[in-house]
C-alpha positions in Angstrom: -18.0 -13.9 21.6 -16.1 -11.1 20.6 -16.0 -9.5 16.9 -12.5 -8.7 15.2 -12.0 -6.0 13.5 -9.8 -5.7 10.5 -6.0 -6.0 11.1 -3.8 -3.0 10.1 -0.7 -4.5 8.6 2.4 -2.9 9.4 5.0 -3.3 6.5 8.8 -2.0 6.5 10.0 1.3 5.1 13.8 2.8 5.0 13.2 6.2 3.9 10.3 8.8 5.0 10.6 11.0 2.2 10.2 7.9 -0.4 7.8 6.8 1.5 5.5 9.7 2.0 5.8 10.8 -1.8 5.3 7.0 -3.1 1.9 6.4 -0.3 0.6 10.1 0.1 1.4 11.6 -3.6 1.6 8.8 -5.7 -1.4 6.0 -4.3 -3.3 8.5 -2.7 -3.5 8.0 1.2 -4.1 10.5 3.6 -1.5 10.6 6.9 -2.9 9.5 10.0 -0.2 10.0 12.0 3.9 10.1 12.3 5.6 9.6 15.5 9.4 9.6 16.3 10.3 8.9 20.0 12.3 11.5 19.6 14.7 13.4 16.8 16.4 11.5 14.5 15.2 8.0 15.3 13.0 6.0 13.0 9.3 7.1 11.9 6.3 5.1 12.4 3.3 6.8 10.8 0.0 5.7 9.7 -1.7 6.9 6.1 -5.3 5.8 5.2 -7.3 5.5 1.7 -10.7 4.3 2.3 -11.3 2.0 4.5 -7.9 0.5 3.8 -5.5 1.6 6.5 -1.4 0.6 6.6 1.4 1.4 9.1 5.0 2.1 7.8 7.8 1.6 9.7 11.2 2.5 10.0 11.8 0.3 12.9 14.2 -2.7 12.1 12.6 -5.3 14.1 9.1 -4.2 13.7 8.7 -6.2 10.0 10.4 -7.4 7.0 11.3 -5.4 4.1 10.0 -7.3 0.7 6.4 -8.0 2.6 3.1 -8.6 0.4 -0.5 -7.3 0.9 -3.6 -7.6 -0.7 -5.9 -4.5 -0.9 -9.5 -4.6 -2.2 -10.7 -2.4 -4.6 -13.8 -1.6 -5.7 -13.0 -0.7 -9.1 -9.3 -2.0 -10.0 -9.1 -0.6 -13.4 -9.9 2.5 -12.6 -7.4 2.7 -10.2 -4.8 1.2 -11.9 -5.3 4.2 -14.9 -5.2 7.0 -12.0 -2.0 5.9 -10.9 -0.6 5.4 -14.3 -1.7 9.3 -14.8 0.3 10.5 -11.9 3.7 9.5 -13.6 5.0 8.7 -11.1 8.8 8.1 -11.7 9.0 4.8 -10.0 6.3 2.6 -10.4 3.6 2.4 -13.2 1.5 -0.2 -13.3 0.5 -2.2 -16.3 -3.1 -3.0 -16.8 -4.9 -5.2 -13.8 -4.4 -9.2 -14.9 -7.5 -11.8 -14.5 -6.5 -14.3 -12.3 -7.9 -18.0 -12.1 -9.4 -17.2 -8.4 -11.6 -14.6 -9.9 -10.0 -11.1 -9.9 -8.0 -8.6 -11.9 -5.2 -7.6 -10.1 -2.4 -5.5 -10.5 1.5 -5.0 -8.0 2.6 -2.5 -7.3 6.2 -3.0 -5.5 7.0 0.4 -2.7 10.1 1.8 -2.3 11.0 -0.9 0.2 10.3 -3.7 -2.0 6.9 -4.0 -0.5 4.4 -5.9 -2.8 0.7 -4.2 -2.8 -1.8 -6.0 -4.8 -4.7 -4.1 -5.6 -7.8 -6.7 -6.9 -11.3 -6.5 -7.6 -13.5 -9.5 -7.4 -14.4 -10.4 -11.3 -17.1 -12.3 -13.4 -14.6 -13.8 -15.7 -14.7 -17.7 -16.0 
């Protein structure tokens, strides 16, 4: 039988320069790819951090703005205090909240209203 692979989750975006400076500069992804069909119509681009990988689209029936993810990490507090030392001007995350499945966990919401959740599995009880 075949294997799946992991699925790339494609999540809504309105503006590319918000998006680039809030995905590249801000969380740290690197750009796969951006692809117009041609000049002045919407972007569709990939970015990349690790092994996570997202596409962002400008295409209005492509996805819904106000979407939620959840992105592993191996090390969520640390993560969480790298971002916070980017001041970034329009998102800073608090510090990563236990849940009662397990994980600390901190939002982060995108300039499309996007919800990321970053977690790392935890020992707490």
């Amino acid at each position: 039988m075949p294997t799946l692979g992991a699925p790339v989750p494609i999540l809504r975006s309105f503006d590319a320069d918000r998006t680039r400076a809030f995905y590249l500069d801000f969380l740290g992804f690197s750009l796969v790819f951006e692809h117009r069909f041609e000049p002045g119509l919407p972007l569709y681009m990939g970015v990349r951090h690790g092994n996570c990988v997202l596409h962002l689209s400008e295409h209005h029936g492509d996805c819904t703005p106000g979407s939620a993810i959840r992105v592993p990490v191996d090390d969520v507090v640390a993560y969480a205090a790298h971002l916070r030392s980017r001041a970034y001007a329009n998102a800073r995350p608090g510090e990563p909240q236990p849940t009662p499945w397990n994980t600390l966990e901190v939002t982060i919401t995108d300039p499309a209203a996007n919800r990321l959740t970053f977690f790392t599995e935890s020992a707490h009880g």
